[in-house]
N, C-alpha and C positions, 0 to 999 in steps of 0.2 A: 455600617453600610453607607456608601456614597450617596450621592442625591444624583443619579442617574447622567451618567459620565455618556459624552458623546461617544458612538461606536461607527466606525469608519471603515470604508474597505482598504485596502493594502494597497501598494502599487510595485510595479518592476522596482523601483528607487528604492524599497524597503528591501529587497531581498537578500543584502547583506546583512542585515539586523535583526530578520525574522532569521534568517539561518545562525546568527551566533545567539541567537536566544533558544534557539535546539542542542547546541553546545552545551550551553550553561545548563540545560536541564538532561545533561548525560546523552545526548543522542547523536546522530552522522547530521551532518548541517543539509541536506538532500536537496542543495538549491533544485536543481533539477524538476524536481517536484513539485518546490516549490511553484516553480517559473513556468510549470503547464498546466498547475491549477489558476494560476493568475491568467494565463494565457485563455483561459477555456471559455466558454458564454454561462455554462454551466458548474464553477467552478467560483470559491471564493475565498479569501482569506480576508476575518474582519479584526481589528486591532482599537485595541483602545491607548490614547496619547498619553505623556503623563500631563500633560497642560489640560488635560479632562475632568483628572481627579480630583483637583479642589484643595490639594497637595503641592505646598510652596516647593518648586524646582527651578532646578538654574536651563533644564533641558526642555520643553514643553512639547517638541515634537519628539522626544524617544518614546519607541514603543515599550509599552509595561507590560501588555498584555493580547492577545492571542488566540483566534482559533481555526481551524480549516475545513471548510464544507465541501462535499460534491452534493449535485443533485442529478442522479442518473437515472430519468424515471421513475418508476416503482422505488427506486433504491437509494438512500441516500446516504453518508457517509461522513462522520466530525471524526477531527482528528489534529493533533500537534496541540492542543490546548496546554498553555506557556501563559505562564505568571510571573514575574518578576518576583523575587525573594522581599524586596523592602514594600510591593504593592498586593503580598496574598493579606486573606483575612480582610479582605473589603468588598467583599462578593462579585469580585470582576470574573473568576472564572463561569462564576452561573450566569452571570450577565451573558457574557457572549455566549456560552452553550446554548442557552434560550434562546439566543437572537440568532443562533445558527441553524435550531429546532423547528423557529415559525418562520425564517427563510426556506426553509425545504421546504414547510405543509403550504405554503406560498407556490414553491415548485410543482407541487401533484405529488411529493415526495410520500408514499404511503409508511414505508419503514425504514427506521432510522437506524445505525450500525454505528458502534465505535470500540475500540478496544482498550479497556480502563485499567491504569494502573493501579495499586491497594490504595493509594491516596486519594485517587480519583473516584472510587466506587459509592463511596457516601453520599458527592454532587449529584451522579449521576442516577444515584437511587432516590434522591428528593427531584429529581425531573423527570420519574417516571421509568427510565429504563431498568431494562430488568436481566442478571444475569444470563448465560446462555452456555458456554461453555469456555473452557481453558484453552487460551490457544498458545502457540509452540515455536519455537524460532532452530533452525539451522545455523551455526557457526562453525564452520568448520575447519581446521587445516587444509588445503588440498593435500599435502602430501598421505592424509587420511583415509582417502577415498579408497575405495575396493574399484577400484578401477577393469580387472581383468570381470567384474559379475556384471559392471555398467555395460563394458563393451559385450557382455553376452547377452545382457537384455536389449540394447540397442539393434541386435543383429536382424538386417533385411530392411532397414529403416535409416533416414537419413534427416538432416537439419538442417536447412541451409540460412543466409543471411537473406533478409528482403527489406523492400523499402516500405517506409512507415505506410505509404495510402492499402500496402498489401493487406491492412488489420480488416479492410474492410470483407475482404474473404471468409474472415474469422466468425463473422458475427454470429453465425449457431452456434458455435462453442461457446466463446463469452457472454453470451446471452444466457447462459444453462450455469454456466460457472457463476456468474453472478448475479444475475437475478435483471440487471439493467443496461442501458447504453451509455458505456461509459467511453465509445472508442475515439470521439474528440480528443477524450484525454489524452486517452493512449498515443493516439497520433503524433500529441504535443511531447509527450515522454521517448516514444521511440524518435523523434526529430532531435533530442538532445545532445549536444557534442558528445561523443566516445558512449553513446550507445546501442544496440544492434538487437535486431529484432529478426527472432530465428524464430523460423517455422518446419515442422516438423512431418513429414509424412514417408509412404511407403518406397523403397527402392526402386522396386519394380513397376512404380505406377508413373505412367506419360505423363499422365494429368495434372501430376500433385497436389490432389485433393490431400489437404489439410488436416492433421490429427491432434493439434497440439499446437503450441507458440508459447515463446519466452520471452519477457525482455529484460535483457542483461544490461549493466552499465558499472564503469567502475568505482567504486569510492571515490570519495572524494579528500585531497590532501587532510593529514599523512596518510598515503596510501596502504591499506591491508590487503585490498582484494577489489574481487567481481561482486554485486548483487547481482543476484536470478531473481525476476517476479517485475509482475504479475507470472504467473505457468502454470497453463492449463493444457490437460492431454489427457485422453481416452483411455489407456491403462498404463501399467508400470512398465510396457516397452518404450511406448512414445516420450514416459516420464525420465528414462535414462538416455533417451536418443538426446531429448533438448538438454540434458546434465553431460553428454557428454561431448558436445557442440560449446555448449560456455565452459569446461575445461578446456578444451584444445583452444578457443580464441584466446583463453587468458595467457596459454603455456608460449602462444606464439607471441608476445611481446618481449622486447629485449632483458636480457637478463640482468640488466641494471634495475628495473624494475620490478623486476618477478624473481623473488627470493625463498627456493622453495621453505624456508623456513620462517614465513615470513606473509606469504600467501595465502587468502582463505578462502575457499568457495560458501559463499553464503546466501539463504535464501531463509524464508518464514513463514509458518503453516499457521491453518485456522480450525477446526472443527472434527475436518479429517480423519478420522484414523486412520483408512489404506493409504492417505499420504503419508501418514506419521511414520507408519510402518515401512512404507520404500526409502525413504531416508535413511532412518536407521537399517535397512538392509545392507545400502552401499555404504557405512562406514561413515552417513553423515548425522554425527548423534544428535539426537534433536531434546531442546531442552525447554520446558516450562516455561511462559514466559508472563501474560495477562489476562486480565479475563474477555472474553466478550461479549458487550452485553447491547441490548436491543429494545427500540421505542417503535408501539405501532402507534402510530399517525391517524389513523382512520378506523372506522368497523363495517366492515363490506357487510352488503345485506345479504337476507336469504341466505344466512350463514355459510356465505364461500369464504375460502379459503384467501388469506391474508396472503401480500407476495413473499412475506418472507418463505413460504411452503413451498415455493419454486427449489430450496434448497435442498427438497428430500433429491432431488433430481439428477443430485450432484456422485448418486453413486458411483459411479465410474468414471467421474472426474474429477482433476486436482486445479485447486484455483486458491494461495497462499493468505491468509488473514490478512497479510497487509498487502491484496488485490485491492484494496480497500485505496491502497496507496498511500498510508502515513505511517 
């Protein structure tokens, strides 16, 4: 173990580094992401240098190591936890988790969310969190899709594109989908080049009170596809209307681009099952992916109800594991 390595927050200037360090650990480099958690007041990403470690380098400012917090109220959220292959086995990733842990309980953060790979479950079970359930990820072909049962559930409903400040509309839904206020974020992610935030409600209604919202954006080079998610909607009509809203935006790009063979409509669930289940309805087979496990923070008195119980709430609504955003 190191002799306590300075830990630092991240800046815009890092976000080329912290996204090939998501590369090198198998993942989509999601600057995007990156750049509206950094962006947020409530948002952080902390890294440790290798000129920290105590560890002769020719680079002192390359980041080694890695992790990403939101604090959404009640809710708070690690994630992208990244090690360098030549700097694991020195306790940097406990380091930052912990230093990500008592940043939240700092926030008011009462319950802490991450989604652990088998490698990661060990750290996270010597810091307390505690399994929760298996969550699940969408990859799909488009040309897979059961498209003629989308357009039947879709029917009388419609999705259209709106501008990022429109999330603020949203707030009862995402507030029930997730337990917190996370729509700074959101803000910062729906403001991302080449992404679109489609909201979803009745045909027939003036008003267009709101059932649902998505935010889609495309990968990022080599291009495969769309991600869908954050998505949240009231039942599996609203849930085909916004799937069938980010197919048609993706099919209208030029076909230099968009190879049906080539193309993926992709999105990622969490706890869900009638999510799991409408997925695989329309053809988008959903597949195993990590676990999710959970830290409470606090012990409310007079034995109420911890926030993470907001999530009984969630029955008739869908809001994807990595709502989480990593």
């Amino acid at each position: 173990m190191i002799a306590a390595p300075r830990i630092e927050l991240a800046t815009q200037a890092d976000l080329d580094a912290l996204a090939e360090m998501r590369v090198e650990s198998g993942w989509h480099r999601n600057e995007p992401i990156l750049a509206s958690t950094l962006a947020w007041e409530r948002g952080r990403i902390f890294v440790v240098r290798a000129g920290a470690t105590g560890a002769p380098v020719e680079e002192a400012d390359r980041i080694v190591a890695t992790t990403s917090a939101i604090a959404a109220g009640p809710i708070g959220v690690i994630g992208n936890v990244s090690v360098r292959p030549e700097f694991r086995r020195l306790g940097l990733g406990r380091l930052l988790t912990a230093h990500a842990v008592e940043w939240m309980r700092s926030q008011g953060v009462r319950t802490a969310w991450l989604d652990a790979t088998v490698s990661g479950r060990p750290l996270y079970q010597k810091l307390g969190f505690t399994e929760t359930t298996e969550s699940w990820v969408v990859h799909t072909p488009m040309r897979n899709l059961d498209t003629d049962r989308i357009e039947a559930l879709a029917a009388g409903f419609v999705a259209e594109a709106a501008l990022p400040e429109t999330l603020d509309t949203l707030a009862h839904l995402d507030l029930i989908a997730f337990g917190g206020d996370r729509f700074g974020l959101l803000r910062a992610m729906a403001g991302q080049p080449g992404s679109i935030l489609l909201i979803a409600h009745r045909a027939d209604d003036d008003a267009k009170q709101p059932l649902g919202y998505a935010l889609t954006r495309r990968f990022e080079s080599p291009y495969t596809g769309t991600r869908v998610g954050p998505m949240v909607a009231t039942d599996d009509h609203i849930a085909a209307t916004l799937v069938l809203a980010a197919i048609r935006a993706e099919t209208q790009r030029s076909a230099d681009e968009v190879k049906s063979g080539a193309t993926f409509f992709s999105a990622g669930g969490g706890e869900m099952p009638h999510a799991r289940a409408f997925f695989d309805s329309i053809g988008a087979e959903t597949e195993d992916d990590d676990i999710v496990m959970r830290l409470d923070l606090d012990n409310r008195p007079n034995g109420s109800e911890p926030p993470a119980a907001k999530y009984a709430e969630k029955a008739r609504l869908y809001s994807w594991s990595s709502s989480m955003l990593f």
